[in-house]
ZAMARGU-4260 file (C-alpha; in steps of 0.2 Angstrom, whole numbers, plus 5000, padded with zeros to 4 digits):
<rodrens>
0) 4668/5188/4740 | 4682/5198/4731 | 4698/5201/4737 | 4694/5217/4742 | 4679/5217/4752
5) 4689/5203/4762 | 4701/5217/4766 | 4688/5229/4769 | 4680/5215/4781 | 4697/5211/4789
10) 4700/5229/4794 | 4685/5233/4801 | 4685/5217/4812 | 4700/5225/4822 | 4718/5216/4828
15) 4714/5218/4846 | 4705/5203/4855 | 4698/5200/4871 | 4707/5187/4884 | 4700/5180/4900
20) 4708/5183/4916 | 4710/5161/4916 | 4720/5162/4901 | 4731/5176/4909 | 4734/5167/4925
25) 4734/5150/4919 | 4752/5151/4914 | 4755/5165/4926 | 4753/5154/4943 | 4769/5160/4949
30) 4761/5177/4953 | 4751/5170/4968 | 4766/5157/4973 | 4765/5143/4964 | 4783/5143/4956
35) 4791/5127/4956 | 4803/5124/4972 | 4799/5121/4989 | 4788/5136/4994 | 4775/5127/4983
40) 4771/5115/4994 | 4769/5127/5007 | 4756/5138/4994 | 4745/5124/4993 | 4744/5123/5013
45) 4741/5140/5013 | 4729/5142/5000 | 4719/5127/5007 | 4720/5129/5027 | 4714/5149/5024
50) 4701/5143/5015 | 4697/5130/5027 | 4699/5140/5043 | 4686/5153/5035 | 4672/5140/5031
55) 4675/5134/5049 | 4671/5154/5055 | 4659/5157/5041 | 4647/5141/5050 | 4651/5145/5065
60) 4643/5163/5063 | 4628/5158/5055 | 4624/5144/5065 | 4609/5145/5078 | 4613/5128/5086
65) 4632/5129/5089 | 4641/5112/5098 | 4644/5111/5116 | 4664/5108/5115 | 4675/5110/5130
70) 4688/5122/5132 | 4701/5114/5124 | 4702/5097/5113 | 4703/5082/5125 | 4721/5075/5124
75) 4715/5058/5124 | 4707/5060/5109 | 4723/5067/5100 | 4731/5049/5106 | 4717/5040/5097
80) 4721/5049/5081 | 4737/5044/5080 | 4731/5029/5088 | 4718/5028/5070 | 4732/5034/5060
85) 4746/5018/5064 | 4748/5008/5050 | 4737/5019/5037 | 4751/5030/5034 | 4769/5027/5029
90) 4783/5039/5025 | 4781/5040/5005 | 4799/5050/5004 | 4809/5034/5010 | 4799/5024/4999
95) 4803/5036/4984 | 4823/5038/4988 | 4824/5018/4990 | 4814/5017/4972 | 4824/5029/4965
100) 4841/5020/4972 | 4835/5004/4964 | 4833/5012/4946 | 4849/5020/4946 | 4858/5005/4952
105) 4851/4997/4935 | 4839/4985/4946 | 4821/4980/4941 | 4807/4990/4948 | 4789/4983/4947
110) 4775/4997/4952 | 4757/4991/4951 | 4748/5000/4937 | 4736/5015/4944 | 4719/5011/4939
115) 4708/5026/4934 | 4695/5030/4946 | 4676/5032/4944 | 4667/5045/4955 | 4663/5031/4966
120) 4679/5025/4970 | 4685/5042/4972 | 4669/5042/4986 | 4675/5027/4995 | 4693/5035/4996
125) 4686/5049/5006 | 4676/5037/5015 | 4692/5030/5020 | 4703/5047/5021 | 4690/5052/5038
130) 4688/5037/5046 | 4700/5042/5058 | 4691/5058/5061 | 4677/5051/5065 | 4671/5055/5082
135) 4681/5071/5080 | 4667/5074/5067 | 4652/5067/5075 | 4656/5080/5090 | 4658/5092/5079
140) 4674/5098/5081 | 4680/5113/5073 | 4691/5104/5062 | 4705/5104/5046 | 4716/5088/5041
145) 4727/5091/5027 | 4739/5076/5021 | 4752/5077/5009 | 4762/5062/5000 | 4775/5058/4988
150) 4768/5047/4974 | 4773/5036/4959 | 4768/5042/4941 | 4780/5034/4929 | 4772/5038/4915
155) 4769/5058/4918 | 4788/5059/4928 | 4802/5042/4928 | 4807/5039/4945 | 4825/5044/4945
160) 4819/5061/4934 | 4835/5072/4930 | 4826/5087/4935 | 4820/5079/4952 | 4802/5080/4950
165) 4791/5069/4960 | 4773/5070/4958 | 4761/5074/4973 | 4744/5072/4981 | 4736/5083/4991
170) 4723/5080/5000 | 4711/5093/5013 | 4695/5091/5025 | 4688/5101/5034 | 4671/5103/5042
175) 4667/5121/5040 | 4652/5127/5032 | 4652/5117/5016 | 4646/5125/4999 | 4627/5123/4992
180) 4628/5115/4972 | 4626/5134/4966 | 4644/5138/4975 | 4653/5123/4969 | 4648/5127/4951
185) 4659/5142/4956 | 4671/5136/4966 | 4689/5136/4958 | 4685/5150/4945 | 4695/5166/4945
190) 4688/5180/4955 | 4675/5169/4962 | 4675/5172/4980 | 4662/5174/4996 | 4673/5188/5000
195) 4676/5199/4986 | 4664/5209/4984 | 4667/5221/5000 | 4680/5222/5010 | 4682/5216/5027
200) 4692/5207/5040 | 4696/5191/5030 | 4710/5179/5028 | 4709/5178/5007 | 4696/5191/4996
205) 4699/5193/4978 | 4696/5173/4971 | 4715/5168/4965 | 4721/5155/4976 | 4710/5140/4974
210) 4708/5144/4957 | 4729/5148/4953 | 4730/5129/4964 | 4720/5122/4952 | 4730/5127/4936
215) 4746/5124/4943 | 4739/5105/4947 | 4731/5105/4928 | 4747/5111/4920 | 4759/5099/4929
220) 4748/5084/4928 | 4733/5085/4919 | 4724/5076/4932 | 4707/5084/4936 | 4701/5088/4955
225) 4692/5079/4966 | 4680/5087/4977 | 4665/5082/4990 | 4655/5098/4998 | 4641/5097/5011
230) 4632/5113/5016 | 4627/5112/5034 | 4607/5114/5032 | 4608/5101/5018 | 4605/5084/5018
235) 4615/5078/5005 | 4635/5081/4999 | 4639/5084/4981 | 4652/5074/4973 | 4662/5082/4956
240) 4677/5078/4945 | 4682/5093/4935 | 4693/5103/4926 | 4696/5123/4923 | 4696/5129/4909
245) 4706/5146/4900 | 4688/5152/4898 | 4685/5153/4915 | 4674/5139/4916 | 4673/5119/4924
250) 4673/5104/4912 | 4665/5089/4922 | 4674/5072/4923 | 4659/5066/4933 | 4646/5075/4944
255) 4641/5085/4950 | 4631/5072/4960 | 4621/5072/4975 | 4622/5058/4989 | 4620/5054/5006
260) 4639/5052/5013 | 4645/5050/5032 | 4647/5068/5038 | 4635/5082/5043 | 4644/5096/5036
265) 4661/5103/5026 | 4672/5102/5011 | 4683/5088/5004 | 4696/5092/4990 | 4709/5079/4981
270) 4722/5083/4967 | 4740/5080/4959 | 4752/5094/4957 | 4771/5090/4952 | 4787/5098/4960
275) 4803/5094/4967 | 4804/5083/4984 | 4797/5091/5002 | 4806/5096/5015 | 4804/5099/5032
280) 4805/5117/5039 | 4792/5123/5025 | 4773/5117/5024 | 4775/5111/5041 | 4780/5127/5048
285) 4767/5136/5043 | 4754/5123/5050 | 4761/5127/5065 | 4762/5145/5064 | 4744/5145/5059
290) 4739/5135/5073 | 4743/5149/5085 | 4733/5161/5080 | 4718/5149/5075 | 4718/5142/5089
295) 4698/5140/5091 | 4702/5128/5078 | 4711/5108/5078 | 4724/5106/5064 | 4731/5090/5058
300) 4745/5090/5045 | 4751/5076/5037 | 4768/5076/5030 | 4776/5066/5014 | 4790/5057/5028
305) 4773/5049/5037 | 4773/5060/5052 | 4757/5067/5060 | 4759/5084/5068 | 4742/5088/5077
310) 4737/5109/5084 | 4724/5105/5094 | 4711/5117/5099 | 4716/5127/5114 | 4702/5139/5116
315) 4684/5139/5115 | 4679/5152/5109 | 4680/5159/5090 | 4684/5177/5087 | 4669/5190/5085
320) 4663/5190/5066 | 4672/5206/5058 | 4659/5219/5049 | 4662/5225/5033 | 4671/5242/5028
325) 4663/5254/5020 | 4673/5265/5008 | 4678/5279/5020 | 4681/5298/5009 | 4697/5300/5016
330) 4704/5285/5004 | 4694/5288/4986 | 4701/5292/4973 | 4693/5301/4959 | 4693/5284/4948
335) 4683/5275/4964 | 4673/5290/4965 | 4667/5288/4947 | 4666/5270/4946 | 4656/5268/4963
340) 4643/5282/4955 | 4642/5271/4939 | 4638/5256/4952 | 4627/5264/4964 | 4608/5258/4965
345) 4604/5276/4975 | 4593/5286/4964 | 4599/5300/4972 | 4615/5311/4972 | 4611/5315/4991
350) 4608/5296/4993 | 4625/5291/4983 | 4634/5303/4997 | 4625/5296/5012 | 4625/5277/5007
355) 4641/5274/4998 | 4652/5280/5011 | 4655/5279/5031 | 4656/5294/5043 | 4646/5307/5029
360) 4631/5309/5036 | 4616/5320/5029 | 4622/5337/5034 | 4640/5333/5026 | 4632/5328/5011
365) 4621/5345/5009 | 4639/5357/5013 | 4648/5345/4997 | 4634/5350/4986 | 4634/5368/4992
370) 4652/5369/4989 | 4650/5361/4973 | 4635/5374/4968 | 4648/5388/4972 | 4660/5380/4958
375) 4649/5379/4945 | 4641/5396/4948 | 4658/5402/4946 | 4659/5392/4928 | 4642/5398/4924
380) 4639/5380/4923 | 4619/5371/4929 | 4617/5367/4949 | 4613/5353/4957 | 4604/5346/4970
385) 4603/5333/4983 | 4587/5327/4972 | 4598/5327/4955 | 4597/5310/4948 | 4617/5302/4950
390) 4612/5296/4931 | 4609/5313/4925 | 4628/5322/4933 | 4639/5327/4918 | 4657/5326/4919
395) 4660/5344/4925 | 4646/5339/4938 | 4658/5324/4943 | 4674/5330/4944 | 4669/5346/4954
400) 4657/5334/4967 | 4672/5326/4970 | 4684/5339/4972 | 4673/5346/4985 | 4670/5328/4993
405) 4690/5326/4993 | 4688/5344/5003 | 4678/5341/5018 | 4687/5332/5035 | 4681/5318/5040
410) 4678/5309/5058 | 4690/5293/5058 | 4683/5276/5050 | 4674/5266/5061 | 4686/5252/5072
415) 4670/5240/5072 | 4677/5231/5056 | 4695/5226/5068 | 4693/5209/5078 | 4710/5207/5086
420) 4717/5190/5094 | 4718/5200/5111 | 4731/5201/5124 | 4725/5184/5136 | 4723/5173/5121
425) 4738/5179/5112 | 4748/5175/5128 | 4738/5160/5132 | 4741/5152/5113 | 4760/5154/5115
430) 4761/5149/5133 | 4754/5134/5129 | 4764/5133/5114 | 4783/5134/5119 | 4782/5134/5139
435) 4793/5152/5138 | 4799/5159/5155 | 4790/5174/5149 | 4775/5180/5139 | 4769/5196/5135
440) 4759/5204/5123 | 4751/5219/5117 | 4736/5224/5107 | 4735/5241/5102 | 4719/5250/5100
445) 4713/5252/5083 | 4717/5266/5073 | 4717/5268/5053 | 4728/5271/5038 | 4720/5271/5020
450) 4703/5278/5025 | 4702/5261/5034 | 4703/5254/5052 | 4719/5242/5058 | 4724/5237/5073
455) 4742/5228/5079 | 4745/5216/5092 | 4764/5208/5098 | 4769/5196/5109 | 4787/5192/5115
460) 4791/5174/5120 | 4809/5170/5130 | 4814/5156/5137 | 4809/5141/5142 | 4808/5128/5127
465) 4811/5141/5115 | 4830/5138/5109 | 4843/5150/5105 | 4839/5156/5088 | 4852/5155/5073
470) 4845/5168/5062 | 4833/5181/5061 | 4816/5173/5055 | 4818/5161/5068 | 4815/5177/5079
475) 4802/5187/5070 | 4784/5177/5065 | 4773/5187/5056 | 4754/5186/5055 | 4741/5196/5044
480) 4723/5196/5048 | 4730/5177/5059 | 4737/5169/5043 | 4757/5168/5045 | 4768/5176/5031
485) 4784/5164/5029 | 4792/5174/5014 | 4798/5189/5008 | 4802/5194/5028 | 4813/5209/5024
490) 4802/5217/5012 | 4788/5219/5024 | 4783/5233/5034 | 4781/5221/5052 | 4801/5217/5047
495) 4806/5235/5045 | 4798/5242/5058 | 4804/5228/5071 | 4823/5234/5065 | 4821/5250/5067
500) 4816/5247/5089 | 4833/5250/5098 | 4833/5233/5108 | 4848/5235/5117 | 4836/5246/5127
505) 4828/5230/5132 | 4842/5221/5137 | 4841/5210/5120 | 4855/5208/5109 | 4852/5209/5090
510) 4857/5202/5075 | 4867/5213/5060 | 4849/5217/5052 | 4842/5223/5067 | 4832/5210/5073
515) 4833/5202/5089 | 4843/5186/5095 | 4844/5174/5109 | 4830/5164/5116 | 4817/5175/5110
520) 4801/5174/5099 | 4792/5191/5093 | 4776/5187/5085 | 4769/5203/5074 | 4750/5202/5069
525) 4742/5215/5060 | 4723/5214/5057 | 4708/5223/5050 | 4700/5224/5028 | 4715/5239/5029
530) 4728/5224/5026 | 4719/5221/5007 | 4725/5236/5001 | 4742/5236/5008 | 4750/5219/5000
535) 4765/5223/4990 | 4760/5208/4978 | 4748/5196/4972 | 4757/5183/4984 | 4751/5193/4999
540) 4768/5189/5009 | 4774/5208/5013 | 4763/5222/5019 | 4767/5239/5011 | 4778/5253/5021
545) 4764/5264/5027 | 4769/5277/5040 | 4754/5275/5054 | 4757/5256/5049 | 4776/5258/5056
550) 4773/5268/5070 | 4759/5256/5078 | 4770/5241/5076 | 4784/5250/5082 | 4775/5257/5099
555) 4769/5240/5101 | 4786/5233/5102 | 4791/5245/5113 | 4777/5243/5125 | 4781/5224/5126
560) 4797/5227/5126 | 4798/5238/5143 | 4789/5222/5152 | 4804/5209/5142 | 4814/5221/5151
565) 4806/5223/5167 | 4808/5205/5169 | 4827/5203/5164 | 4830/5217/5176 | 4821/5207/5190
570) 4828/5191/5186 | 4846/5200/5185 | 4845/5209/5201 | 4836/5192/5211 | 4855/5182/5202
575) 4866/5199/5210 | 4858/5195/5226 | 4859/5176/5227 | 4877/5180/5221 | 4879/5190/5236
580) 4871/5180/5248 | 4880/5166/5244 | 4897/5175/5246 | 4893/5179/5261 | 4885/5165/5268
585) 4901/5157/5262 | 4909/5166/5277 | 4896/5166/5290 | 4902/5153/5299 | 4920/5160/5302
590) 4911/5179/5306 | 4899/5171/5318 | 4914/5161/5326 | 4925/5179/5330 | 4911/5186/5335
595) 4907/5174/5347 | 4924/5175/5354 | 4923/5194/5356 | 4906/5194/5363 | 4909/5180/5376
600) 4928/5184/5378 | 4923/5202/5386 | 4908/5191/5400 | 4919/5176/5405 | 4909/5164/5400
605) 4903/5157/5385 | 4884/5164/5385 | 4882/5165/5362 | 4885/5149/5351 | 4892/5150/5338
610) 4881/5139/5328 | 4866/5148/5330 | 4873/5166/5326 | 4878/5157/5310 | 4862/5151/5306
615) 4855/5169/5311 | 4868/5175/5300 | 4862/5165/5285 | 4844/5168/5287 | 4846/5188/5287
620) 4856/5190/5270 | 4845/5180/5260 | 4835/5195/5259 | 4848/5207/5254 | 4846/5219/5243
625) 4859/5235/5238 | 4853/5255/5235 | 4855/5253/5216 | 4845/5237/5217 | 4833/5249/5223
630) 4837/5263/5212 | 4835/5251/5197 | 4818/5241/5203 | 4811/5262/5205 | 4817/5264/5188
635) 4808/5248/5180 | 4792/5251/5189 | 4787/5269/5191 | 4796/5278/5174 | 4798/5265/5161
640) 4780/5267/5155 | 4781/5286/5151 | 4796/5283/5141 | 4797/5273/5124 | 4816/5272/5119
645) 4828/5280/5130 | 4843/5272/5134 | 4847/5266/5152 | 4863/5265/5159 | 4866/5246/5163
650) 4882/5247/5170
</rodrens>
């Protein structure tokens, strides 16, 4: 070939190339959380227990023959867990700090060779892993166990690593709905998810965790991932070793193989990831903050420091299955407009109007097109008709369909698509969380924002074993479609709108941001498919400003926040009282004994005891009560409802 045809071919081949969105992320895992510090171990819980919960929902759903469990998980069998547990579990930290202690100190440390694995050794390690769970399984108890721990790897980090670095295993079960082989083939590969396609009520949708989880665990320590899957109409798991790849694809260690394993149903998954040393207050929190609001599920967490913290179940039933949300027109842009004709299997323009969107029924459809025709008569440009074939619109035909589409009104999205946690169990969950004095909480109606439906729900907690809070996310727990968000709190819309409630109307004190203080907790859960479009990142931790979104939250709070105060002002008013009562009863002994010596002073004789007008005394100002205990009890009870922030005049 001469020099100059090369060029030619050179040229004509082009400089731009095409990437895969694995290559992209593969280094890029930060953008969904995985940046090395303590929050990473939290983003594997989080990526995993969501995942977990929804396999536990999705089964539930679709199962015709759904387990008989009680109301709540037996306490005894909690006991035996941690009953199973003893002496199979030790606090891998300690063992880490006293290694590293030795090392520095220049002494000799001996740590047995880890032999590689085959796919059946890995096997009997799950075996082992839900021994404990055994019965919990065989009842079919809606179930998640995750278990994190410190381990050595001297020849990927030394033990007394500059940086700090320790390598980890983490390790989740849980016995949901289990994939078929064709979904583990899949599983783990970007923008493969069960719930991207439309949205709806979910806890995950677009296919980047699990797949980001993965990369973060391949990039720190080139270990592959383990994982065992069991569909619940199968009769056999399948068993896989694998890697990722940039190409968006799995290169098998071993598997995928198929064999009869010791469980009827769910999802096992095993891996390495490195990252500094755990810490309490992170991973372990949001186990317990998802526990709440999951609480038709049991979650057991297992920490690094040996310790088993265990949410049981406290309700029975699961939350209704949420319906998909169709595109409503209100929230198309002319992009979406175009691409869902490009994608739309309707023949039909009439039948594109009708079927791609909610709340645009045949009548609706017939005035667009009308309006439409008026356009392009005006332009002297071709009509159409609800019988013009989408594939045959130009793009004048387009752009002025969907200026008259954009045109119309519309009734409101459906509220169908919105499955709130609900007032009882909301107050239930907490109750039997923290003991609080008080509990209240509202769910507001469902409304929309975005062209799709929402709904908000609050719950105040004061009292009892809650403690006195130091700061303001000990306060303010915030939920989106039930999974907590611990980060990015002041950058959320739930945070904002929560500061900008005047609490001193409520009789709570508040910290310098606005948030309230004491011995309080405010839980903010915002649910509905409206939530997927409104995440400020790919981290999904803050919920964008939206105006409806603000208002609803912040009319929420205010309702739960006139009950809060009802009860302060009752529990204020019953202490003036027993203040009062006491004082006087304080007294009553000298009153009654002047009295008596008027009264029998004036017959002669001594006909009233002194004793018994005492007692008498006693008994009649217990019940007590001033005009502006009245006045205030009036005010709390018959006028606070109709009012949302206006100050009271405590004094």
């Amino acid at each position: 070939m001469s020099p100059s045809t090369d060029k030619t071919t050179k040229a004509s081949s082009g400089d731009i190339k095409q990437g895969t969105i694995a290559k992209f992320m593969r280094k890029r895992t930060q953008l969904v959380g995985f940046e090395t510090g303590l929050n990473k171990h939290t983003q594997y819980a989080i990526e995993f227990l969501d995942n977990a919960i929804d396999a536990l929902e999705s089964w539930w759903w679709r199962t015709k023959r759904k387990p008989r469990i009680p109301d709540q998980l037996d306490p005894e069998l909690v006991e035996e867990i941690k009953e199973n547990l003893v002496g199979k579990i030790s606090d891998t930290i300690s063992e880490s700090k006293e290694l590293e202690k030795k090392v520095r100190a220049g002494k000799e440390v001996e740590i047995p060779p880890r032999q590689d694995e085959s796919l059946d050794d890995k096997v009997d390690r799950f075996k082992k892993f839900i021994k404990p769970f055994r019965k919990l399984i065989r009842k079919r108890e809606p179930l998640v166990v995750m278990q994190l721990k410190e381990i050595q790897m001297p020849d990927l980090v030394p033990i007394d690593d500059e940086d700090g670095f320790k390598v980890y295993e983490f390790t989740v079960f849980d016995s949901g709905i289990g994939m078929v082989p064709s979904d583990l083939e899949k599983f783990g590969i970007y923008l493969a998810s069960s719930k991207s396609e439309k949205l709806r009520q979910t806890r995950g949708s677009q296919g980047f965790g699990a797949p980001s989880a993965f990369s973060d665990a391949q990039n720190t320590t080139g270990k592959p991932i383990f994982t065992i899957t069991k569909r619940y109409t199968a009769d056999k798991a399948t068993a896989a070793d694998f890697y990722t790849t940039t190409a968006n694809t799995k290169d098998y260690v071993a598997g995928p193989k198929q064999m009869k394993l010791p469980f009827k149903q769910g999802t096992y998954i095993r891996l390495h990831y490195l990252n500094i040393q755990y810490r309490r207050g992170y991973a372990d929190i949001y186990a317990e903050m998802a526990s709440l609001l999951n609480a038709h599920v049991t979650i057991v967490f297992i920490d690094p420091y040996g310790e088993v913290h265990i949410y049981p179940r406290r309700v029975k039933q699961f939350p209704d299955e949420p319906k998909y949300a169709q595109p409503h027109p209100a929230s198309i842009r002319i992009g979406e407009f175009q691409d869902l004709l490009r994608e739309t299997d309707q023949t039909y323009v009439k039948g594109f109007l009708t079927k791609a969107f909610v709340r645009l029924s045949g009548n609706k459809a017939e005035s667009i097109i009308k309006a439409t025709n008026e356009e392009l008569k005006s332009r002297g440009l071709p009509k159409i008709g609800g019988r013009t074939k989408t594939n045959k619109l130009t793009k004048d035909h387009v752009e002025l369909l969907y200026r008259a589409f954009s045109a119309e009104d519309y009734y409101a999205p459906p509220t169908d698509t919105v499955v709130p946690v609900g007032e009882e169990v909301f107050e239930q969950t907490i109750q039997m969380a923290y003991e609080p004095d008080f509990t209240a909480s509202v769910t507001r109606k469902p409304t929309s924002g975005k062209g799709l439906s929402f709904a908000v729900e609050v719950c105040i907690a004061y009292g009892g074993e809650i403690k006195p809070a130091t700061s303001a996310p000990m306060v303010l727990w915030r939920f989106v479609n039930r999974v907590p968000k611990l980060r990015d709190n002041s950058d959320c819309a739930t945070w904002k709108a929560t500061a900008m409630v005047n609490w001193k109307n409520y009789k709570l004190d508040t910290f310098d941001n606005g948030i309230p203080k004491g011995s309080v907790m405010v839980f903010i859960h915002v649910c509905g498919a409206y939530v997927h479009v409104m995440f400020k990142g790919q981290s999904k931790q803050a919920l964008a400003e939206d105006e409806v979104l603000l208002k609803e939250i912040k009319l929420a709070l205010e309702e739960a926040g006139r009950k809060f105060r009802r009860f302060i002002t009752k529990k204020e008013r019953a202490r003036r009282k027993a203040k009062r009562a006491g004082i006087l009863a304080m007294y009553a002994d000298q009153f009654a004994e002047s009295l008596t010596t008027i009264a029998n002073g004036g017959l002669g004789k001594k006909k009233y005891d002194a004793e018994q007008v005492a007692s008498k005394i006693r008994d009649a100002i217990t019940g007590f009560e001033t005009e502006d205990d009245q006045k205030e009890t009036e005010t709390d009870t018959e006028g606070s409802d109709l009012v949302a922030d206006v100050p009271l005049d405590d004094e």
